[in-house]
DRENPA-3360 file (N, C-alpha, C; in nm, 2 decimals, always signed):
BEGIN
1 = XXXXXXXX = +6.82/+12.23/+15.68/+6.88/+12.13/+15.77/+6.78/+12.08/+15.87 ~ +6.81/+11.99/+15.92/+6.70/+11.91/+16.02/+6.72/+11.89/+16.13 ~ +6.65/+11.91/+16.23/+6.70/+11.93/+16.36/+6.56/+11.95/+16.45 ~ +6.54/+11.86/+16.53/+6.39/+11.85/+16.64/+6.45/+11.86/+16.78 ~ +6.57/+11.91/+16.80/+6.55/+11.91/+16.96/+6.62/+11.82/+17.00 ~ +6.64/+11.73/+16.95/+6.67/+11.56/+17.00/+6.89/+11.59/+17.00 ~ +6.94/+11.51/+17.10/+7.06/+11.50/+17.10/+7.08/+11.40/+16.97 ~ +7.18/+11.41/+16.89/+7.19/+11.29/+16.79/+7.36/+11.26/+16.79;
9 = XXXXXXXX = +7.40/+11.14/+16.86/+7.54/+11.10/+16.88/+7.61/+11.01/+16.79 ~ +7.73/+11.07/+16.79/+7.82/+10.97/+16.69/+7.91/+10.90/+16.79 ~ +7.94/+10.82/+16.79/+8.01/+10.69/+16.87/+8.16/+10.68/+16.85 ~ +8.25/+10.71/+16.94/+8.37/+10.67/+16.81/+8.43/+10.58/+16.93 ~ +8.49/+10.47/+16.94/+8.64/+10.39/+17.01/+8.75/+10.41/+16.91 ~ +8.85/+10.47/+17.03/+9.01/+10.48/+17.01/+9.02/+10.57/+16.89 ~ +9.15/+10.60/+16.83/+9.14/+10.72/+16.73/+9.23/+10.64/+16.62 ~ +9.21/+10.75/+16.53/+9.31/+10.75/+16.45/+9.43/+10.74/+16.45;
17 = XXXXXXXX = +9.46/+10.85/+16.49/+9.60/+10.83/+16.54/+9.69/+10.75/+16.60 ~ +9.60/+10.67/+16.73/+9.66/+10.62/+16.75/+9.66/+10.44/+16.70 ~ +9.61/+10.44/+16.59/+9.58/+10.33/+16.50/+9.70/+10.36/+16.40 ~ +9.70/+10.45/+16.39/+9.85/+10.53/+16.26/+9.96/+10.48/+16.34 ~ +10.01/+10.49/+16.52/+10.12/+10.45/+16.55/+10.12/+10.31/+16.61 ~ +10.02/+10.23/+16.59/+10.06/+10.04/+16.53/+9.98/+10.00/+16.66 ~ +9.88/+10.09/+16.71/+9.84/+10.05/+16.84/+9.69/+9.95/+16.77 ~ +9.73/+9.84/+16.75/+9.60/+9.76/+16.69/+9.55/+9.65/+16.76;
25 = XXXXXXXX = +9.58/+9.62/+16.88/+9.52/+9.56/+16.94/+9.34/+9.55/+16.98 ~ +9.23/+9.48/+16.98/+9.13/+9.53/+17.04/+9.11/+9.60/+17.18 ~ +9.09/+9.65/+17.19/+9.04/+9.76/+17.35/+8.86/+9.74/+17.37 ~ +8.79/+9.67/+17.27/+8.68/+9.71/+17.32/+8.57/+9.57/+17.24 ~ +8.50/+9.53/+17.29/+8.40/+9.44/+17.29/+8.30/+9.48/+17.18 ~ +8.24/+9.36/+17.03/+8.20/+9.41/+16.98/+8.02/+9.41/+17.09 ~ +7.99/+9.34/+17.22/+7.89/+9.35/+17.29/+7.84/+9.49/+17.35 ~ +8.00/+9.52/+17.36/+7.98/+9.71/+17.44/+7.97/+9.78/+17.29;
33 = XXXXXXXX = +8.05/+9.76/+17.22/+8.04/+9.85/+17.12/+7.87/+9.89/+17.06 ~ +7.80/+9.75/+17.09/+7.67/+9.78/+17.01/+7.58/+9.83/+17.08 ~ +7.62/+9.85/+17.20/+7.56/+9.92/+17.32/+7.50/+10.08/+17.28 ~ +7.63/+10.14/+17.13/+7.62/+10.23/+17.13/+7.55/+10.29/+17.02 ~ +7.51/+10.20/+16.97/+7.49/+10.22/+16.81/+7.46/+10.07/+16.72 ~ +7.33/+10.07/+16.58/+7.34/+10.01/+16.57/+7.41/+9.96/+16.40 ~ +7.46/+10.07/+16.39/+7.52/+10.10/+16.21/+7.64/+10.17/+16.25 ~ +7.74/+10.12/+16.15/+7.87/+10.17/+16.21/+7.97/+10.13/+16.09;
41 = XXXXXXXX = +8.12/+10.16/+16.15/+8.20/+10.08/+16.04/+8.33/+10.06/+16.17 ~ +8.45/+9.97/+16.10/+8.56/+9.98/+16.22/+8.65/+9.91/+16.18 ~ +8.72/+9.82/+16.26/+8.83/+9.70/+16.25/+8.83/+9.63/+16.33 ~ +8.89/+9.45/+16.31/+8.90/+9.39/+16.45/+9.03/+9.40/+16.50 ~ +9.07/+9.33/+16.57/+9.17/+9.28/+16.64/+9.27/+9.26/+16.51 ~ +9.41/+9.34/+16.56/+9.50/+9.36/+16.45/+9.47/+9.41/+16.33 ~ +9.44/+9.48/+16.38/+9.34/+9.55/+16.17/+9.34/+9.41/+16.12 ~ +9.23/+9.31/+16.20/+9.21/+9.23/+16.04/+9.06/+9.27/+15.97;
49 = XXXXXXXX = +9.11/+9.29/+15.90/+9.01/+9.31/+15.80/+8.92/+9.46/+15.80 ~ +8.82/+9.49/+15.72/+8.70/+9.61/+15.71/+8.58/+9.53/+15.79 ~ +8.53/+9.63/+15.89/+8.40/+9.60/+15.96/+8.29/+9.66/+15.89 ~ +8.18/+9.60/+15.86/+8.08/+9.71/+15.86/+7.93/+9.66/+15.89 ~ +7.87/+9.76/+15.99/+7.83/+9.72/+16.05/+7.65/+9.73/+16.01 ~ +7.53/+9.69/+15.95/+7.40/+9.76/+15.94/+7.28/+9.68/+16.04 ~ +7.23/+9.75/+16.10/+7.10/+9.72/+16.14/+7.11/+9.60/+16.27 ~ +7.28/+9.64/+16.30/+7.29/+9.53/+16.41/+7.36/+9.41/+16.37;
57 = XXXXXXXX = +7.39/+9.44/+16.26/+7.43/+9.28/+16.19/+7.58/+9.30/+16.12 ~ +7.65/+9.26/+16.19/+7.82/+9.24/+16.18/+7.87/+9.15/+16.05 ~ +7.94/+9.21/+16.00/+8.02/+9.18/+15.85/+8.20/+9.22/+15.86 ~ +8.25/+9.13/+15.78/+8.41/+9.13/+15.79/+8.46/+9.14/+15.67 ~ +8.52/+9.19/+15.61/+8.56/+9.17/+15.50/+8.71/+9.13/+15.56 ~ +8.75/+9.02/+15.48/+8.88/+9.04/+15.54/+9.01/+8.95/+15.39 ~ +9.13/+8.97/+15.42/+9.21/+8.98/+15.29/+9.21/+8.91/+15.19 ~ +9.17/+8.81/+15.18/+9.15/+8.72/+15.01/+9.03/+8.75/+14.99;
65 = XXXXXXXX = +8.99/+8.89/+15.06/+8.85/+8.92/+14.95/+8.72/+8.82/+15.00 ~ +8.69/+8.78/+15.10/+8.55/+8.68/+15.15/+8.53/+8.77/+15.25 ~ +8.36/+8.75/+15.27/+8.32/+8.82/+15.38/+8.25/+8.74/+15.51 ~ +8.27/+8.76/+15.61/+8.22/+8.70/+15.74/+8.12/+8.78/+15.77 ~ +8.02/+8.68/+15.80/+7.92/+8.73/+15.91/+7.96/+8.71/+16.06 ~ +7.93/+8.79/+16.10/+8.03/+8.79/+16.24/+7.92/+8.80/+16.36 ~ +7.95/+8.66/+16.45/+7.81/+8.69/+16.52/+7.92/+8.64/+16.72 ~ +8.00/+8.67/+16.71/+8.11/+8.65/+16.82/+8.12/+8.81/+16.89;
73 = XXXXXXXX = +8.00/+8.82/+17.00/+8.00/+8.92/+17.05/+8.14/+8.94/+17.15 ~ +8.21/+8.87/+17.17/+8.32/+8.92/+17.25/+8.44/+8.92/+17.15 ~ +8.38/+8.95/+17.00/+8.55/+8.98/+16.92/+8.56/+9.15/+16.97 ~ +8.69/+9.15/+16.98/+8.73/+9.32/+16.98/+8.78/+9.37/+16.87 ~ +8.77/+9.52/+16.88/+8.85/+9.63/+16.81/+8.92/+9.71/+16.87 ~ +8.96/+9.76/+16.80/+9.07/+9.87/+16.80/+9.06/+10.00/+16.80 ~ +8.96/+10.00/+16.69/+8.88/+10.09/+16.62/+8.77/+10.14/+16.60 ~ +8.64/+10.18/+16.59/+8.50/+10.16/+16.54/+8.43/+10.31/+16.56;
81 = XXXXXXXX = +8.34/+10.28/+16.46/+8.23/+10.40/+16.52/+8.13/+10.38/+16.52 ~ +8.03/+10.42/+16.54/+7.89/+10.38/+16.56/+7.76/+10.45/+16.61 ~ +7.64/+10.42/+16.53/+7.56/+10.53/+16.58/+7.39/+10.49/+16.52 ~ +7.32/+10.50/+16.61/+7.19/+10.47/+16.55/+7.12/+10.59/+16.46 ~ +7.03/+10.51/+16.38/+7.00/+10.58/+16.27/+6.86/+10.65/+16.34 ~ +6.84/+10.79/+16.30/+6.73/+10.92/+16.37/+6.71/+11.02/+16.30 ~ +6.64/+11.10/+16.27/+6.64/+11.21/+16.21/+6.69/+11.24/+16.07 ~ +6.64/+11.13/+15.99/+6.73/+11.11/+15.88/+6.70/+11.19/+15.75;
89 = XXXXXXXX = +6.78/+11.24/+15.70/+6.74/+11.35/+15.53/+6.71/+11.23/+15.46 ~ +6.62/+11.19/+15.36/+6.65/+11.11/+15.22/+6.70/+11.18/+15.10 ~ +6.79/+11.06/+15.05/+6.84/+11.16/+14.94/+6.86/+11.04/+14.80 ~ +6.87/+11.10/+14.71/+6.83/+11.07/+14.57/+6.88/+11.14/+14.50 ~ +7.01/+11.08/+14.46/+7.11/+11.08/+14.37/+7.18/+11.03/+14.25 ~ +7.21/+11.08/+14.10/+7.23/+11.08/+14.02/+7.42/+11.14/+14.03 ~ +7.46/+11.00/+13.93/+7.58/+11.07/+13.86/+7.67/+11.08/+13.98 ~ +7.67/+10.95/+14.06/+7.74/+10.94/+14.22/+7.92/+10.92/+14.17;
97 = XXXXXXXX = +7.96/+10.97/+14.22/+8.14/+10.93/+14.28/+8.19/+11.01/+14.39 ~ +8.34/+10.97/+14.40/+8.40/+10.99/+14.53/+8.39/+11.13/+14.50 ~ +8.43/+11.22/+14.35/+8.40/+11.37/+14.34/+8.32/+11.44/+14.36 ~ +8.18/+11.36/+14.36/+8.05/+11.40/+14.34/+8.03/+11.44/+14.54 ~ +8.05/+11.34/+14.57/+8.05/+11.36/+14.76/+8.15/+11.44/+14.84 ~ +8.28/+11.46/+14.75/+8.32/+11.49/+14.84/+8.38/+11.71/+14.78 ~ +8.24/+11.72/+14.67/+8.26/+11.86/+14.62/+8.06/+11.92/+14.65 ~ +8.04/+11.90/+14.57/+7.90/+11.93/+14.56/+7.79/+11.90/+14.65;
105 = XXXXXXXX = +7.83/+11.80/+14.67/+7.73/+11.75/+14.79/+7.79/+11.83/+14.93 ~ +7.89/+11.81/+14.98/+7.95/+11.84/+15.10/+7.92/+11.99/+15.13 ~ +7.92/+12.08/+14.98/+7.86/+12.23/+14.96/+7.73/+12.20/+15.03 ~ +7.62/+12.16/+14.90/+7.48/+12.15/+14.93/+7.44/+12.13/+15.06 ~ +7.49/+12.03/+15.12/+7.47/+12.00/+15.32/+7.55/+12.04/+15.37 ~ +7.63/+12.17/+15.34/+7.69/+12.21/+15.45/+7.79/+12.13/+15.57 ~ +7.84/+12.00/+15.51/+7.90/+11.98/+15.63/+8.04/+11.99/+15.67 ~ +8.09/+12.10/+15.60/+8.22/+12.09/+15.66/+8.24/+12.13/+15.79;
113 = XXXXXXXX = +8.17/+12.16/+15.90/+8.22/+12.17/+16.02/+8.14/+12.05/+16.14 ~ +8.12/+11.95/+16.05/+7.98/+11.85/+16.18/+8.05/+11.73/+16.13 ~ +7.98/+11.66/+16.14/+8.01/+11.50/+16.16/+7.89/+11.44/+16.10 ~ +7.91/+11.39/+16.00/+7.78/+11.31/+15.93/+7.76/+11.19/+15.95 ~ +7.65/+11.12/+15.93/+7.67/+11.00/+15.92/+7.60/+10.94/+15.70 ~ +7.64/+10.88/+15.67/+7.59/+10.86/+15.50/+7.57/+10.68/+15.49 ~ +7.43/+10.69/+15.41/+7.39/+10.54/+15.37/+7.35/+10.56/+15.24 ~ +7.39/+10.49/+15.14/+7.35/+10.46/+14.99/+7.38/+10.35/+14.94;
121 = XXXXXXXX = +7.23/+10.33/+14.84/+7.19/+10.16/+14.81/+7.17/+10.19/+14.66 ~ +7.21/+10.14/+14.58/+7.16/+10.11/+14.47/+7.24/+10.02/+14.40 ~ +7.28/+10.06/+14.28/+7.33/+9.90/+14.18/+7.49/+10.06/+14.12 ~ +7.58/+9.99/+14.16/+7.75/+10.09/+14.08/+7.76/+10.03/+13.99 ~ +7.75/+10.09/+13.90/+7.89/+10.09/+13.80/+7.99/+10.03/+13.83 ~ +8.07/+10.05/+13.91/+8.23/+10.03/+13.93/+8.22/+10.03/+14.09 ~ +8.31/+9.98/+14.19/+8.35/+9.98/+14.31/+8.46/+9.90/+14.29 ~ +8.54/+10.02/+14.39/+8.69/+9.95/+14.43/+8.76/+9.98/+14.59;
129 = XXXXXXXX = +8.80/+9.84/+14.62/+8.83/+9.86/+14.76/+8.93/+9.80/+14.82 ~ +8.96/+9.83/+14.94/+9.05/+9.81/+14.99/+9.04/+9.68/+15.13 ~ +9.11/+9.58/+15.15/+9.12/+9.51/+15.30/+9.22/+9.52/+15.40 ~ +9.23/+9.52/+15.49/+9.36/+9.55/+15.55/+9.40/+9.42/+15.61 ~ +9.48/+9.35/+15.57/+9.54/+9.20/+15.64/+9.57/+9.23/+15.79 ~ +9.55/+9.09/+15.89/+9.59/+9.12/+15.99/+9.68/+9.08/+16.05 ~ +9.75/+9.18/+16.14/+9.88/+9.20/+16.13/+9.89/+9.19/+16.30 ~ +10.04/+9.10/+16.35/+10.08/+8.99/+16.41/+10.17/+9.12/+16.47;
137 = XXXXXXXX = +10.18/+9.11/+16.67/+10.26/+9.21/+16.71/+10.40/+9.15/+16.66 ~ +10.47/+9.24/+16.69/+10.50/+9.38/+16.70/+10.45/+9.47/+16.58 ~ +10.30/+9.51/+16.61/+10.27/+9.59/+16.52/+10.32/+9.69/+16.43 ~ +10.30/+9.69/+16.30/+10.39/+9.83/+16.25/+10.30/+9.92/+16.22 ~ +10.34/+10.03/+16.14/+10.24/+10.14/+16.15/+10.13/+10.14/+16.11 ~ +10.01/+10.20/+16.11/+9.89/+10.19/+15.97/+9.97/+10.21/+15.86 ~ +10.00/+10.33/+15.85/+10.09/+10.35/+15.66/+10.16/+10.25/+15.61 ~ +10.23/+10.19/+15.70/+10.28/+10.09/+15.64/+10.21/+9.97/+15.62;
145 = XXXXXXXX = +10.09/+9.92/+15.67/+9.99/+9.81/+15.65/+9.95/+9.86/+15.52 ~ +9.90/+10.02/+15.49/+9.83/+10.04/+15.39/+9.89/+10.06/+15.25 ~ +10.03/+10.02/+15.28/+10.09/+10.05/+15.17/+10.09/+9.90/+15.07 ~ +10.05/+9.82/+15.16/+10.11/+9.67/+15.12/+9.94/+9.59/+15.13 ~ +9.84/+9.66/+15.10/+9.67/+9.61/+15.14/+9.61/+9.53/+15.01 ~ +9.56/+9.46/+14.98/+9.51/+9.40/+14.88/+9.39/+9.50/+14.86 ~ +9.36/+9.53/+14.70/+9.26/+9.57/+14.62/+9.17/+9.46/+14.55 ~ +9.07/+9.52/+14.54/+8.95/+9.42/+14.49/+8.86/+9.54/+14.44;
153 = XXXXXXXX = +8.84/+9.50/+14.30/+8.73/+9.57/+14.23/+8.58/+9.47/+14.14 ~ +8.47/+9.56/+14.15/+8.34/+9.47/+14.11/+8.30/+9.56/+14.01 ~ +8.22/+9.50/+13.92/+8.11/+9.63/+13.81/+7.97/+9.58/+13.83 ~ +7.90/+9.67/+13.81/+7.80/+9.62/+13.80/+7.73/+9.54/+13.94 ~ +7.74/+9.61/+14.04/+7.71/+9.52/+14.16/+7.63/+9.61/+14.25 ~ +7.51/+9.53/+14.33/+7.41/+9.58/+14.38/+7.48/+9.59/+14.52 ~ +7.48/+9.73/+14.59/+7.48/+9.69/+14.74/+7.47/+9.85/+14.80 ~ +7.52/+9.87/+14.94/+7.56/+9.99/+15.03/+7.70/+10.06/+15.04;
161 = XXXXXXXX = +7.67/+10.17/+15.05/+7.79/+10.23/+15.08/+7.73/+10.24/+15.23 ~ +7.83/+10.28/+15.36/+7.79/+10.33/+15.47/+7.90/+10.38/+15.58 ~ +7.88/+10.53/+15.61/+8.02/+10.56/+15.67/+8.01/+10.70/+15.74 ~ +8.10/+10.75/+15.72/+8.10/+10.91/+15.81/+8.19/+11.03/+15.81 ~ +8.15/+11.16/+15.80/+8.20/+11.23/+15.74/+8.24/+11.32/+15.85 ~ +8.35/+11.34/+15.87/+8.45/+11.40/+16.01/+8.50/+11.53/+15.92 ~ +8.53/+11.68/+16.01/+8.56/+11.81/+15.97/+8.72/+11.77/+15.98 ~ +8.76/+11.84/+15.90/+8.90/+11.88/+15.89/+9.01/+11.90/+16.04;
169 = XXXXXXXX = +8.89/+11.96/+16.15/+8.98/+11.96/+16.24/+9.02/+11.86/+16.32 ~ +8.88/+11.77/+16.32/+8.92/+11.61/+16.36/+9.01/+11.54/+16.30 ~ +9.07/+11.58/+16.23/+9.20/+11.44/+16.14/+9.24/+11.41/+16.18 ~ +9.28/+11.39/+16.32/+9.39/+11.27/+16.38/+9.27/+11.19/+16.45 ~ +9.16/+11.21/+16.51/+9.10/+11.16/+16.59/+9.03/+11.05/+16.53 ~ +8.97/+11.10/+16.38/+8.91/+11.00/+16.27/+8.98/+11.07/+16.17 ~ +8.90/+11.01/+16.07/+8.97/+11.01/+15.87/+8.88/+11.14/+15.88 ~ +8.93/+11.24/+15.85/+8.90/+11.41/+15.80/+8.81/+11.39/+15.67;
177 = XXXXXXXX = +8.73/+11.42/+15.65/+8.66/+11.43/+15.49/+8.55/+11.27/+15.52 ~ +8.52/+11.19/+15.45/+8.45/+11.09/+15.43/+8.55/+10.98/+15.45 ~ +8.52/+10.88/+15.47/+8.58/+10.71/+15.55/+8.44/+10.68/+15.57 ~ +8.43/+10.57/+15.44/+8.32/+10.46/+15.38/+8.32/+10.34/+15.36 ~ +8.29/+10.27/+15.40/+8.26/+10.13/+15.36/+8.23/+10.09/+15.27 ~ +8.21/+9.94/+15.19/+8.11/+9.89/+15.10/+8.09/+9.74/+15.13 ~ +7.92/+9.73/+15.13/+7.91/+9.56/+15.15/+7.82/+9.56/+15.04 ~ +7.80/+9.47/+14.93/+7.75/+9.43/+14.83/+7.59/+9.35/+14.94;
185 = XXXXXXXX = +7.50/+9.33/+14.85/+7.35/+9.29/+14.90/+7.39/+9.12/+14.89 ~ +7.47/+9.06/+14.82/+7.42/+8.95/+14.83/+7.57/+8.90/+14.95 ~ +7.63/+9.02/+15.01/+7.70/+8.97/+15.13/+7.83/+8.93/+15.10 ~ +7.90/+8.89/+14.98/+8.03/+8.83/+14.89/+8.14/+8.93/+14.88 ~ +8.14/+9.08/+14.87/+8.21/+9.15/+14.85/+8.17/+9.27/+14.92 ~ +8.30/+9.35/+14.97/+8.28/+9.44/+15.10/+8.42/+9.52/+15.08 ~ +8.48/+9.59/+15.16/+8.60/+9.66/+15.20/+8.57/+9.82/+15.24 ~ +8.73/+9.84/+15.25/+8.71/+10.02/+15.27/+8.71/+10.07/+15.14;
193 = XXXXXXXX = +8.62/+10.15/+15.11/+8.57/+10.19/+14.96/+8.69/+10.27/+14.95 ~ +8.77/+10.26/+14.84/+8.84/+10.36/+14.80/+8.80/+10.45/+14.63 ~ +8.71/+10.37/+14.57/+8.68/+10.48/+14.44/+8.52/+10.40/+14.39 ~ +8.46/+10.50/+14.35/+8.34/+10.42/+14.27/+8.23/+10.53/+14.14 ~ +8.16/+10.43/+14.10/+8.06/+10.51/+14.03/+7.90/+10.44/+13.99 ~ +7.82/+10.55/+14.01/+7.70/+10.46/+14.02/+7.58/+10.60/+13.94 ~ +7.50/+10.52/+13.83/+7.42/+10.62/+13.77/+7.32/+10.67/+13.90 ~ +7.25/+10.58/+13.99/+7.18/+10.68/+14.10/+7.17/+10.61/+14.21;
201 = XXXXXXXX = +7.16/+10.65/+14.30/+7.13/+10.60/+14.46/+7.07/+10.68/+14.54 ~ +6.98/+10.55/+14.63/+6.92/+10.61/+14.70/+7.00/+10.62/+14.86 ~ +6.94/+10.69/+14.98/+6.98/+10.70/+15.09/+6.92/+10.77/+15.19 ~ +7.02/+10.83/+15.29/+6.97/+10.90/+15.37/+7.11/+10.94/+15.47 ~ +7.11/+11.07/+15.52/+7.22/+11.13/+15.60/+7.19/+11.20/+15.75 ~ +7.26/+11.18/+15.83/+7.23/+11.19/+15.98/+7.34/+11.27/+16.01 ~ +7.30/+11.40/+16.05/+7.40/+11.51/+16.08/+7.39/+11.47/+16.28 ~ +7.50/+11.49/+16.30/+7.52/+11.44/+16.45/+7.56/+11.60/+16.50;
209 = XXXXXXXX = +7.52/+11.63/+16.64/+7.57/+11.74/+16.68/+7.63/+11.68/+16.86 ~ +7.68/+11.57/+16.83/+7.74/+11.55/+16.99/+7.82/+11.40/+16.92 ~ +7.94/+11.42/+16.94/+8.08/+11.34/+16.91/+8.10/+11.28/+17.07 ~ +8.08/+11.14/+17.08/+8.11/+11.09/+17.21/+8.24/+11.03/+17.20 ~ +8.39/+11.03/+17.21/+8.51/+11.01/+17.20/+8.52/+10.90/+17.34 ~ +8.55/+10.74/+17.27/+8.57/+10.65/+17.43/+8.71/+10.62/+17.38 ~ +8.78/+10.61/+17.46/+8.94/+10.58/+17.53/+8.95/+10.45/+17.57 ~ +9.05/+10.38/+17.53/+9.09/+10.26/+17.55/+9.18/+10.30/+17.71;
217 = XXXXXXXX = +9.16/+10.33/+17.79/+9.27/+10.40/+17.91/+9.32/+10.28/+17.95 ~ +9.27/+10.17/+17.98/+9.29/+10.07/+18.04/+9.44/+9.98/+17.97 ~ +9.41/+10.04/+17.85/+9.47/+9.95/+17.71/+9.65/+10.02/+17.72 ~ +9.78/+9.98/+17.78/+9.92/+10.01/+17.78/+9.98/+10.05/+17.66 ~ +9.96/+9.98/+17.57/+9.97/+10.00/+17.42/+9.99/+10.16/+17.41 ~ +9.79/+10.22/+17.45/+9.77/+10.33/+17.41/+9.80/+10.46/+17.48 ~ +9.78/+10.39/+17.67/+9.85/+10.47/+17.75/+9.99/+10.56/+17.70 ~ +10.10/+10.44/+17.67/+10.25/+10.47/+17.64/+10.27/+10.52/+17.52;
225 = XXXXXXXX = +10.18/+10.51/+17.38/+10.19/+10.57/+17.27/+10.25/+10.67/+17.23 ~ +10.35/+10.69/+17.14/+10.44/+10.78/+17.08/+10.38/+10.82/+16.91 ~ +10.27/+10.97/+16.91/+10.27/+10.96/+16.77/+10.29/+11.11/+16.72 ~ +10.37/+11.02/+16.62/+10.47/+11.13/+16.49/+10.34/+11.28/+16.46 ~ +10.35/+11.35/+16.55/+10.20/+11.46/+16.52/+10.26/+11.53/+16.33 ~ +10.42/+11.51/+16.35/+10.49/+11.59/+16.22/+10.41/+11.57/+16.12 ~ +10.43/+11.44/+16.09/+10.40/+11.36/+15.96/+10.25/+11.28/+15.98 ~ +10.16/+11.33/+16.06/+10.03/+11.25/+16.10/+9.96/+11.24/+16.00;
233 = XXXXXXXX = +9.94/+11.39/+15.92/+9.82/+11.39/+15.84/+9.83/+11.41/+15.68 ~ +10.00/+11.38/+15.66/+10.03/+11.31/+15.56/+10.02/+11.18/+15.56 ~ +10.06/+11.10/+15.67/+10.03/+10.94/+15.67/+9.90/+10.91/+15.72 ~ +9.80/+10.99/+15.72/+9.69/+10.98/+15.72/+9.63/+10.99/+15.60 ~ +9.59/+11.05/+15.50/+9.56/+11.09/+15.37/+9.63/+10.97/+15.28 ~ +9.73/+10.96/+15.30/+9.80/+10.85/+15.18/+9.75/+10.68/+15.22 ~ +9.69/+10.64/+15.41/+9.67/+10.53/+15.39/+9.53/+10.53/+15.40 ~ +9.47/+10.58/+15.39/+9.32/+10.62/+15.41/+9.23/+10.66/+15.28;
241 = XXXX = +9.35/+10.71/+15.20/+9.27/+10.75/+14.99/+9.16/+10.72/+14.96 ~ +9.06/+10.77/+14.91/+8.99/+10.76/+14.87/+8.91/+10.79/+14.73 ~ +9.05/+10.78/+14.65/+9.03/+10.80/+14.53/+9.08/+10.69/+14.42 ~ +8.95/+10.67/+14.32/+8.99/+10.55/+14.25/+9.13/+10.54/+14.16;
% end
């Protein structure tokens, strides 16, 4: 494993959870947000749409499947995480899918107890994904947005995966296991990756050993929030899937 000394931070605004009980308003500026990081993934205002974020440069995927470049530093989120790229493993991979990452690899780097960050580029086979429409108060729950989300599938298409890989005991705070993105190279197709397959890719992974957690406090919504802890991380897992 790799490690020089250096603090390496993962970024997160607002949680899971409280995105699961319909709190979707933006709380935070995408100007502050890049303050903190310059690769990331997230949502805007009312979960519209999949964020993702590379090299400082803002992308939207949003429901009939088109993607925005997004250059409106005062849009908000809800949501996001974010984190500059440092200390990075390269990695070169064969025979990629959602099993492949989230059995053998996750062994090999050890990360079930850290917070990763994952980038991979090459040409899939197959990608399929998800957008989340945006949704007009009185907000309803995430589960129930994700139950009702348009799918969109590609073959054969060149682009990035890019995302992050949270421990089991974070599952309310973020998506437990891996929560990934995809933006295609020529910019046309994007979403939250929910299944894929690709003969090899290349990349690189950033193990973070400091989780900086920012709060919307200011935000009423989140202040007052009521969430179901019973049923959290079953309606977490069912709208978050990641399997094709």
């Amino acid at each position: 494993m790799k490690g020089n000394g250096t603090i390496s931070t993962l970024y997160e605004h607002g949680t899971l959870a409280s995105l699961m009980a319909g709190n979707m308003a933006g709380t935070i500026t995408l100007e502050d947000l890049l303050k903190h990081g310059s690769t990331g993934i997230g949502t805007f205002d009312g979960l519209d749409g999949e964020v993702i974020i590379l090299d400082g440069e803002v992308y939207q995927a949003v429901s009939d499947g088109t993607v925005n470049h997004v250059t409106d530093r005062q849009a908000k989120m809800p949501f996001a995480s974010v984190h500059t790229p440092a200390d990075l493993e390269e990695l070169e991979l064969t025979d990629v899918d959602f099993n492949a990452l989230n059995g053998k690899f996750v062994r090999q780097h050890e990360l079930k107890n850290v917070f990763a960050a994952l980038r991979l580029t090459g040409k899939f086979s197959h990608v399929k994904v998800r957008i989340a429409p945006k949704q007009e108060e009185p907000y309803p729950s995430l589960l129930e947005v994700a139950q009702g989300q348009p799918t969109f599938t590609r073959d054969d298409v060149d682009g990035t995966i890019i995302g992050y890989y949270a421990p089991e005991i974070f599952g309310s705070v973020t998506a437990a296991g891996w929560h990934l993105h995809f933006i295609s190279d020529d910019r046309q197709y994007a979403g939250h990756l929910l299944g894929f397959t690709a003969p090899a890719l290349t990349g690189d992974l950033q193990i973070f050993d400091t989780l900086e957690q920012h709060l919307p406090i200011a935000d009423q919504a989140f202040r007052q929030g009521e969430v179901d802890m019973a049923t959290l991380r079953d309606s977490i897992a069912q709208s978050e899937g990641n399997q094709d």
